[in-house]
C-alpha positions in Angstrom: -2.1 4.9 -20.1 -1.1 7.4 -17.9 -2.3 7.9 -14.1 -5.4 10.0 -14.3 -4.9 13.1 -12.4 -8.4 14.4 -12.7 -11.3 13.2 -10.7 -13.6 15.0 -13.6 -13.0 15.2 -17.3 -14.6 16.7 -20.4 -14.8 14.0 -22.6 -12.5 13.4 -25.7 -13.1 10.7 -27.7 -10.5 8.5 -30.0 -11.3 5.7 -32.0 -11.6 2.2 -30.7 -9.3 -0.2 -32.4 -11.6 -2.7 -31.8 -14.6 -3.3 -33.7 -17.2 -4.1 -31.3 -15.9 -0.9 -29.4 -16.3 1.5 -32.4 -18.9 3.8 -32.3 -19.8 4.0 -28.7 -19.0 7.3 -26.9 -19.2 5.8 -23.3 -15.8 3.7 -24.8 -13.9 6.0 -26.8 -13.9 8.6 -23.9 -12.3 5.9 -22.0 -8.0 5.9 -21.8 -6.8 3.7 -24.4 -6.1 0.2 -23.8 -2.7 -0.7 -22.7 -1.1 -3.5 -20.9 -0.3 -3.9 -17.6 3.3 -3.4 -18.6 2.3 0.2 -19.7 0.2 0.6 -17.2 2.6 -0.3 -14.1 5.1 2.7 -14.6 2.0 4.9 -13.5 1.2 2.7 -10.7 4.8 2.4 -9.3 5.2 4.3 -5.8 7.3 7.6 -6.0 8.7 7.3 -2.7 12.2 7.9 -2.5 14.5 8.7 0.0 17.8 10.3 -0.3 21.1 10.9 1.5 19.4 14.6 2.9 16.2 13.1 4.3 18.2 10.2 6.3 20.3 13.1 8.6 17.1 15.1 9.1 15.8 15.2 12.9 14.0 11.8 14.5 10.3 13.7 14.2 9.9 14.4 10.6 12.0 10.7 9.7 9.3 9.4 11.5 6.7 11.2 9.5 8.4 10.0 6.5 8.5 6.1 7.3 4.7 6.4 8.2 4.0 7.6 4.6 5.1 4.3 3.2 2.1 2.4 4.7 -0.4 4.4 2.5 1.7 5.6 -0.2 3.9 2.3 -1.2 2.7 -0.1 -4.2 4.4 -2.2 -5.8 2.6 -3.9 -9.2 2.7 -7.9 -8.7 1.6 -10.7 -10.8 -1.9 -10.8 -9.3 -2.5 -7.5 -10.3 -2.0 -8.0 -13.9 -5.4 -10.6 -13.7 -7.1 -8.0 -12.0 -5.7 -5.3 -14.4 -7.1 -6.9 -17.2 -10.5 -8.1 -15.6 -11.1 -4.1 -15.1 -10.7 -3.2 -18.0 -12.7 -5.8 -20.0 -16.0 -5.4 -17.3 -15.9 -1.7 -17.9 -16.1 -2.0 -21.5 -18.0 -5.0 -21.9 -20.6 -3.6 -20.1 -21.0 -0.3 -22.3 -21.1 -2.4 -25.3 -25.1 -3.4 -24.4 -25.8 0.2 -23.6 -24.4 2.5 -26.3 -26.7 6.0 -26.7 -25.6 5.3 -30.1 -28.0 2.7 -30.9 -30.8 3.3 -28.8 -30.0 0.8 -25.9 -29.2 3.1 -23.5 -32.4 5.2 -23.6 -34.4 1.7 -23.5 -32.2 0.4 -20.3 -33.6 4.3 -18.5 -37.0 3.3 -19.7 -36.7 0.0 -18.4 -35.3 2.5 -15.2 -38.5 4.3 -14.7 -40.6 1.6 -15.2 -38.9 0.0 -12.4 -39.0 3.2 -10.1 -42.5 3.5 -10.7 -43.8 0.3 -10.1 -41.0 -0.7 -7.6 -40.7 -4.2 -9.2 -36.9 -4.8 -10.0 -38.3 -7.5 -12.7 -40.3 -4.7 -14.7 -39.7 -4.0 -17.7 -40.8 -1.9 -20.5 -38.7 -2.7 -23.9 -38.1 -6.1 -24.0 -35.0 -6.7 -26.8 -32.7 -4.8 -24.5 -30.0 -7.1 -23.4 -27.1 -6.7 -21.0 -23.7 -7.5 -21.8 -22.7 -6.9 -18.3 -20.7 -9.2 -16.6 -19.7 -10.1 -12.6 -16.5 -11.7 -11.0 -15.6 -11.6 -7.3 -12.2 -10.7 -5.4 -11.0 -13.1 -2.2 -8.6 -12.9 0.1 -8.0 -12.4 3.8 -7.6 -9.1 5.2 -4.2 -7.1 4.7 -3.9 -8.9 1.4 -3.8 -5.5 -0.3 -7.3 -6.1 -2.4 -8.7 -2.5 -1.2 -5.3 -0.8 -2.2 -5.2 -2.7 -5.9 -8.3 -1.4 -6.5 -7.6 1.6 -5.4 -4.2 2.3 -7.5 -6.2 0.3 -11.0 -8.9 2.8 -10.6 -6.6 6.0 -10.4 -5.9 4.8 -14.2 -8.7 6.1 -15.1 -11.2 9.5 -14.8 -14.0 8.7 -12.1 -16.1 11.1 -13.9 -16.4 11.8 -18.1 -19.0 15.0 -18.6 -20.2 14.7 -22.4 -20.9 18.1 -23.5 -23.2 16.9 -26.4 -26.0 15.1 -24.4 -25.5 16.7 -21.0 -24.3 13.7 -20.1 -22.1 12.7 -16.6 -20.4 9.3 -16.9 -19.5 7.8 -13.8 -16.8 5.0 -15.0 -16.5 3.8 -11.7 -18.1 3.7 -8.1 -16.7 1.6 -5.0 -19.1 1.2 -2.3 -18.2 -0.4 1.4 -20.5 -2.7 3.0 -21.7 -1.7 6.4 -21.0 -3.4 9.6 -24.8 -3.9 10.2 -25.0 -5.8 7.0 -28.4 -4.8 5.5 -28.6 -4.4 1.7 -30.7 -1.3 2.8 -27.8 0.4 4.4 -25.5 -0.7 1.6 -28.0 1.5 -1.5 -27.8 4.4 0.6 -23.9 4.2 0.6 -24.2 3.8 -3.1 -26.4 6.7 -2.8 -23.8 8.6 -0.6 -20.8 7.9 -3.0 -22.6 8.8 -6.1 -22.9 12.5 -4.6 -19.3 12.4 -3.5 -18.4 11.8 -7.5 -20.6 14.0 -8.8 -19.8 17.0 -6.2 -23.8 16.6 -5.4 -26.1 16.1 -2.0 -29.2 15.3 -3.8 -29.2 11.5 -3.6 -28.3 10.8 -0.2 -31.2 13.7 0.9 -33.4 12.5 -1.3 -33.8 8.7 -0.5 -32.1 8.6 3.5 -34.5 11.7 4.5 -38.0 10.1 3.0 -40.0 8.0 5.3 -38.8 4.3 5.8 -38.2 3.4 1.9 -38.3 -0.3 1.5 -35.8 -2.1 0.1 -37.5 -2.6 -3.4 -37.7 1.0 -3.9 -33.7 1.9 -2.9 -33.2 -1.1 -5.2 -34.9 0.2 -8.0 -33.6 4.0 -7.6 -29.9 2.5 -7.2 -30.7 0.4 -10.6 -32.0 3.8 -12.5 -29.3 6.2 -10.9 -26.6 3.8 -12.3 -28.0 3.8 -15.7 -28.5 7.6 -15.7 -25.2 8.1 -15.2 -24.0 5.4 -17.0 -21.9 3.8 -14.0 -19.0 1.6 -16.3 -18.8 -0.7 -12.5 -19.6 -0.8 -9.7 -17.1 -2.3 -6.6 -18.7 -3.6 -3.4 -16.3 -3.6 -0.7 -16.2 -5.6 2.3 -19.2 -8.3 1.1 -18.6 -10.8 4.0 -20.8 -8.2 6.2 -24.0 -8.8 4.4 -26.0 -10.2 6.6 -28.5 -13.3 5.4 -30.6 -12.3 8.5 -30.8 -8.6 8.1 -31.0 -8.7 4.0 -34.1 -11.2 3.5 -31.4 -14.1 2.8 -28.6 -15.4 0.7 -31.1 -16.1 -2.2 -32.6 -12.5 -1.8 -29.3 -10.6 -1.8 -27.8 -12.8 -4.8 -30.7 -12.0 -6.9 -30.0 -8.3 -6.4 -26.6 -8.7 -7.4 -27.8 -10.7 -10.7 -30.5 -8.4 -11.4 -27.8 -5.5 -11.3 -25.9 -7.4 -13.9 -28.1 -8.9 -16.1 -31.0 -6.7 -15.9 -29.5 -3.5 -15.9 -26.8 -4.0 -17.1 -24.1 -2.7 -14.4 -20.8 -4.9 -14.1 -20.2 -5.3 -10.5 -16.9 -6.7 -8.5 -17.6 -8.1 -5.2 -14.8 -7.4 -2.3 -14.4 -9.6 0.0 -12.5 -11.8 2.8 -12.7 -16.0 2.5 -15.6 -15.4 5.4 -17.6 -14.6 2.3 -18.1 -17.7 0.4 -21.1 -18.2 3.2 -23.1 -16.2 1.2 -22.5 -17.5 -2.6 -22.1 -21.2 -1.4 -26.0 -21.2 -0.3 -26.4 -23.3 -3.7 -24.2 -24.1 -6.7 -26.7 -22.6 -8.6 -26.5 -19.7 -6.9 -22.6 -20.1 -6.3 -22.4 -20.2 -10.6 -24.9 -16.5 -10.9 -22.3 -15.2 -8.7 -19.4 -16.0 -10.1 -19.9 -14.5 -13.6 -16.4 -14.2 -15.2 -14.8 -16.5 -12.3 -13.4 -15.9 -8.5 -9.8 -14.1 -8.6 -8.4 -16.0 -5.1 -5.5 -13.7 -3.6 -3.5 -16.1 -1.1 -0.8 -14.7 0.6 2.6 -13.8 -1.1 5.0 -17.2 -1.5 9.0 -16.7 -0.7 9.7 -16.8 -4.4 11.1 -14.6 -6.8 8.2 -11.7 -5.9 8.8 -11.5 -2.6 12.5 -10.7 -3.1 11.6 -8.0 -5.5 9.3 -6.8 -3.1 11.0 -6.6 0.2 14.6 -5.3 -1.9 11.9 -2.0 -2.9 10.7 -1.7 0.5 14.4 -2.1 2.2 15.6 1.1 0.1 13.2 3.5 1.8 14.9 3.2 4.8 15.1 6.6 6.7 17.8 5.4 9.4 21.4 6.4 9.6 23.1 3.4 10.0 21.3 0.7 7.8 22.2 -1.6 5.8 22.3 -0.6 2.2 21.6 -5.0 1.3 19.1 -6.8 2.9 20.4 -9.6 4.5 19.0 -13.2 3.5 18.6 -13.9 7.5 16.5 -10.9 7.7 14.5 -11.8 4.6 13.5 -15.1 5.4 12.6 -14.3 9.2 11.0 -11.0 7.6 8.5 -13.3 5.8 8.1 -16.1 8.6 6.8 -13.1 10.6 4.7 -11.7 8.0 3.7 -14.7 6.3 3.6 -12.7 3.2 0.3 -10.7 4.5 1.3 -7.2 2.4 -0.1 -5.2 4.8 1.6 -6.7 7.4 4.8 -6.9 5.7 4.8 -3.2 5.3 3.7 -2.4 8.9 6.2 -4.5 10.5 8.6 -3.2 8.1 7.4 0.5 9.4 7.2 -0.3 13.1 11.1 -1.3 12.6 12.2 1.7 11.7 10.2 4.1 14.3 11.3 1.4 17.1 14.9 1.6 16.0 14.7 5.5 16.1 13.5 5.7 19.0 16.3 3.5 20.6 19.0 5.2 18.6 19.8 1.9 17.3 19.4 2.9 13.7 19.1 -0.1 11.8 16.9 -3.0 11.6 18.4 -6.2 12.7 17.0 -9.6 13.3 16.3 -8.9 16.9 14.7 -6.1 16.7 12.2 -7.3 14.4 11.8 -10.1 16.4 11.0 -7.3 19.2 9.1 -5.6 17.5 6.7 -8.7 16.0 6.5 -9.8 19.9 5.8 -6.3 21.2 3.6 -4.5 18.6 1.5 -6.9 16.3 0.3 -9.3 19.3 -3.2 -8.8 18.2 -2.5 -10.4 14.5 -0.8 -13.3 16.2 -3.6 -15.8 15.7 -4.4 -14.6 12.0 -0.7 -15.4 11.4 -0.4 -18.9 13.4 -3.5 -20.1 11.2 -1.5 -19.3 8.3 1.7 -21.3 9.1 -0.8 -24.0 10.0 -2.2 -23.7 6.7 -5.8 -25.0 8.2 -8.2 -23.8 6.3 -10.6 -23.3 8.4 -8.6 -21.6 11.3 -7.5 -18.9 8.7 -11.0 -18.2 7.7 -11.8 -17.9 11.7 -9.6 -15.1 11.5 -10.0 -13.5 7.8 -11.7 -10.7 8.4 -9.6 -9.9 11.4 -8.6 -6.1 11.3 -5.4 -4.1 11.9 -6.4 -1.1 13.5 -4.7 -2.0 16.7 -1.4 -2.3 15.0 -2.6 1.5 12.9 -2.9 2.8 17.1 0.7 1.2 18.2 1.9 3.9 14.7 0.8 6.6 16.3 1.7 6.1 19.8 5.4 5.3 18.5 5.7 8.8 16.4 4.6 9.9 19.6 7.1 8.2 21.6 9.6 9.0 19.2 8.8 13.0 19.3 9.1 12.8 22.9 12.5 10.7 23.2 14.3 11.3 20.0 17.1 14.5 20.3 19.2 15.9 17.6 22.5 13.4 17.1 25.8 15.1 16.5 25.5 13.6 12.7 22.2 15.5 12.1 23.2 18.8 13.8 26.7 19.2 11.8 25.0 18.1 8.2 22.3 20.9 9.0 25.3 23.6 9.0 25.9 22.8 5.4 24.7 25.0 3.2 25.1 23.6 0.2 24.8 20.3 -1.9 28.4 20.8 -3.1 29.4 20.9 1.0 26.9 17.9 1.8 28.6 15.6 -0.9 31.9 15.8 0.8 29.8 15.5 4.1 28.7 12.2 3.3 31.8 11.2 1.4 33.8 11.6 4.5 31.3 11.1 7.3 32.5 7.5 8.4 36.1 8.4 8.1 36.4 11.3 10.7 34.1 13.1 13.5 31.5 15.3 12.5 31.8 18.1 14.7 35.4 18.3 13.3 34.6 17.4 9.5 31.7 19.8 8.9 33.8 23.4 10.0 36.6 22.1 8.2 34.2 21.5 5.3 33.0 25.2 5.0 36.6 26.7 5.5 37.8 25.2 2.9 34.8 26.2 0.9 34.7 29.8 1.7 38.4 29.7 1.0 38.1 28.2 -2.3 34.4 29.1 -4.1 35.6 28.2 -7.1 36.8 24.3 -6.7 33.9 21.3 -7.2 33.4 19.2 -5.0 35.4 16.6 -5.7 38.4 19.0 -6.3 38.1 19.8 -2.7 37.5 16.3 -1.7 41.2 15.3 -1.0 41.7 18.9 0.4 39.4 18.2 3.3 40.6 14.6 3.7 44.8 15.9 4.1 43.7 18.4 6.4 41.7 15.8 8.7 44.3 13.2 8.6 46.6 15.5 11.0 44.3 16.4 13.8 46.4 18.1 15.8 46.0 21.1 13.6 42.6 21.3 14.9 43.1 20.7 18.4 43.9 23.2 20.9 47.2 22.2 22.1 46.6 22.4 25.9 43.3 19.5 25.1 44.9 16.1 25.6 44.3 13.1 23.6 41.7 11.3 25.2 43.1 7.7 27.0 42.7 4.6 24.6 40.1 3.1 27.0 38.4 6.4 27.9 35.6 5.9 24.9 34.8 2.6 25.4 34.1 3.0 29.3 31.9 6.0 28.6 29.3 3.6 26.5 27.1 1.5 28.6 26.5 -1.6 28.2 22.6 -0.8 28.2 23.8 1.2 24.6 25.9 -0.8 22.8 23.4 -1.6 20.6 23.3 1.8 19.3 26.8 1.5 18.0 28.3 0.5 14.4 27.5 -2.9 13.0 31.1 -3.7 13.1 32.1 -2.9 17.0 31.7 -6.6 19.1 29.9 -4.5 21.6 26.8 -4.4 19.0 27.3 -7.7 18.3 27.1 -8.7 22.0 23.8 -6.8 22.1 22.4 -8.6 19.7 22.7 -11.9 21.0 20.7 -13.5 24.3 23.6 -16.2 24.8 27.2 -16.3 24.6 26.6 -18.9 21.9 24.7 -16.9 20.5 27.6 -14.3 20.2 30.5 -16.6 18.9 27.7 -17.6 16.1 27.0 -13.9 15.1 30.8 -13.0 15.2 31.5 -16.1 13.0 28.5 -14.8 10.4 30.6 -11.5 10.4 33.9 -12.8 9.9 35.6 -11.7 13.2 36.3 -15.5 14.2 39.7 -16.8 12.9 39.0 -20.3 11.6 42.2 -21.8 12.7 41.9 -25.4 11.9 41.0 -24.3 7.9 44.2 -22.3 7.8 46.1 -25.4 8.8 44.3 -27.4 6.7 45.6 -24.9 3.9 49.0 -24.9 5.5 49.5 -28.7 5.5 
């Protein structure tokens, strides 16, 4: 199945494979149905960044390390579960209401009758039956259950238009749960949402403008627009804000949510953080009407085999110039301690790195500096995250709904900061005078070995002198021509003093130079023990006593 493109369709249908699907129009102008294996090359994240984007200016790198917050997903095991639940709720649920047979027309019957006497129990043909069913999505906030959704649901068309019975099929619908709780507020969002998919304002004016509807009558008209448009499911985000107080009570909003299901026939996912279990743990009866085909429970990510696939994806869209090209196992593992494997944490801390390390021309992301940056810029998370290394349960549902959008601010405020302090390095001004990706490949080939204000005029001499050499031809041209330098000095400039560059870098600096000088390593360390244990990691300690060892 490829990534649907198109928010509307025309509908085309194909034969179901299976049985029980054959002959139903509302199913054969679905995608066909693939496994998650198929499914996850569509869902993959196209972000990619190459050896041109990392020498642009600090601005627009920083404008490209903010994308990956929104635009980075990575299929994981716990989305196959929810991959396949999708899938079967959509179509299990048309199975009971196929125009085909009849049941369809009797489930809008049923509608009216509902409308019209504003009884949600009312009903006019009695053999209809709903194969609907329900399931419910936990985990604490940043967990990445919004963006799952999101990405499974881009699978498919939001809107089918069946030409033959004037039909619009809405396949899906996610609605959010307001902050005030009611179930009132939350059928005019449905309301709201339904217009957005069918390019419309006729729902929302029609039942937010009349005169204090009760919530019987939204009920009933949310039940009948659903089955007039054939709604395939229907996602309720956010559920821990229903209110018991402000919706009539636990029993009163679960029995909506079962009457969707059962009596009309609408398959509905409920969204939510562990804060949520208040409302379906009223009664086990209640708790079991809820649950319908099972909670999925989303903990955190484990340091397992995932997470290393995970973090090596997210470490390759690095937009810094002097990074690392492996992560580091140090940086991993303190990566995830900091994160606790919240994914949109993770990602955000992974983000902040980069802008901070911009923006301090360090360039790389080291294990201080995420340390800094955990300390400095995601304060408000901290208790979220402590309850999570406590592994209390109750403590981490204290803080379950907790929400980011402090940390979204500190985003902002550090493109900002980096706009106003970032200036254009030697590197990025001399790779901008290339014109060419022949000229840029020698560029980068050679870039380490010699000084760029010297490398790139060289690099277009010998271009302009030879137009019909590759690359690589001119490769070791370039490279003899550097290795004498005096050939591109003016002879009355002297050769600067041995200790001349190292006095000109203060100490307040050093950490802005290459991973291998001791002066970086020296800024990177808050002790002088501290400093003989990084240089040892490194190599640049002579382990004496082992040589003699191998002497003896």
């Amino acid at each position: 199945m490829k990534k649907s493109q198109d928010h509307r369709v025309v509908a085309v249908y194909q034969n179901a494979t299976l049985s029980v699907y054959r002959d139903n129009p509302l199913i054969e102008a679905l995608p066909p149905i693939n496994s998650f294996l198929d499914d996850s090359s569509a869902l993959k994240s196209s972000l990619r960044c190459t050896a041109e984007d990392i020498h642009r200016n600090g601005i627009e790198r920083a404008h490209s390390i903010c994308c990956v917050i929104d635009d980075f997903f990575q299929p994981l095991s716990q989305h196959i579960q929810l991959h396949e639940r999708l899938s079967l709720m959509i179509r299990r649920g048309y199975v009971g209401r196929n125009p085909e047979t009849g049941d369809w027309a009797r489930h809008i019957q049923n509608g009216y009758e509902r409308v019209l006497s504003g009884d949600l129990k009312a009903i006019k043909f009695t053999e209809v039956s709903s194969t609907a069913q329900s399931t419910t999505l936990i985990g604490c906030s940043g967990n990445g259950k919004t963006t799952a959704i999101k990405q499974l649901l881009s699978l498919y068309p939001q809107v089918i238009y069946h030409p033959d019975r004037n039909l619009e099929q809405v396949v899906y619908l996610k609605i959010d749960c307001s902050h005030d709780g009611s179930l009132k507020e939350l059928c005019l969002n449905f309301f709201r949402a339904m217009d957005r998919a069918l390019g419309t304002s006729n729902y929302e004016r029609q039942y937010s403008m009349s005169k204090r509807p009760s919530i019987e009558t939204l009920l009933a008209a949310m039940a009948q627009v659903a089955n007039a448009h054939a709604v395939g499911v229907l996602i309720i985000d956010e559920i821990q804000h229903l209110s018991r107080s402000r919706s009539g009570g636990s029993e009163k909003m679960l029995n909506f949510f079962v009457t969707l299901v059962n009596t009309i026939g609408l398959p509905v996912i409920l969204v939510g953080t562990p804060r949520a279990r208040e409302i379906f743990e009223a009664d086990m009866r209640s708790a079991r009407r809820g649950s319908g085909l099972g909670a999925i429970f989303w903990d955190p990510m484990e340091e397992g085999r995932e997470w290393k696939a995970l973090t090596d994806k997210l470490w390759t869209l690095q937009w810094l110039q002097k990074c690392d090209e492996v992560l580091s196992e140090e940086i991993r593992s303190l990566w995830y301690d900091l994160s606790q494997g919240v994914l949109d944490i993770v990602v955000k801390l992974f983000v902040l790195c980069q802008l901070r390390a911009i923006a301090t021309k360090m360039e790389r992301i080291t294990p201080k500096l995420m340390r800094q940056v955990y300390e400095d810029e995601l304060k408000s998370v901290h208790p979220m995250l402590a309850a999570l290394r406590s592994n209390d349960v109750e403590e981490m549902i204290k803080f379950s709904d907790l929400k980011l959008s402090d940390t979204d601010k500190r985003l902002l405020e550090l493109q900002k900061q980096v706009a106003e302090t970032v200036q254009q390095t030697p590197e990025e001004f001399a790779y901008q005078q290339l014109k060419t990706d022949e000229e840029r490949r020698v560029y980068m080939a050679l870039k380490d070995e010699f000084d760029s204000t010297l490398l790139a005029p060289v690099i277009r001499q010998l271009f302009d002198l030879n137009p019909d050499l590759t690359w690589i031809s001119l490769l070791p041209l370039v490279h003899e021509q550097l290795t004498n330098p005096e050939q591109l000095r003016p002879k009355k400039e002297a050769k600067p003093s041995k200790g001349k560059r190292a006095s000109s870098i203060k100490q307040t600096q050093w950490h802005t130079l290459d991973s291998e000088d001791l002066r970086f390593v020296h800024s990177q360390s808050d002790s002088d023990n501290e400093v003989y244990t990084a240089m040892s990691k490194s190599g640049l300690i002579l382990d004496i006593q082992s040589l003699l060892e191998k002497a003896v």
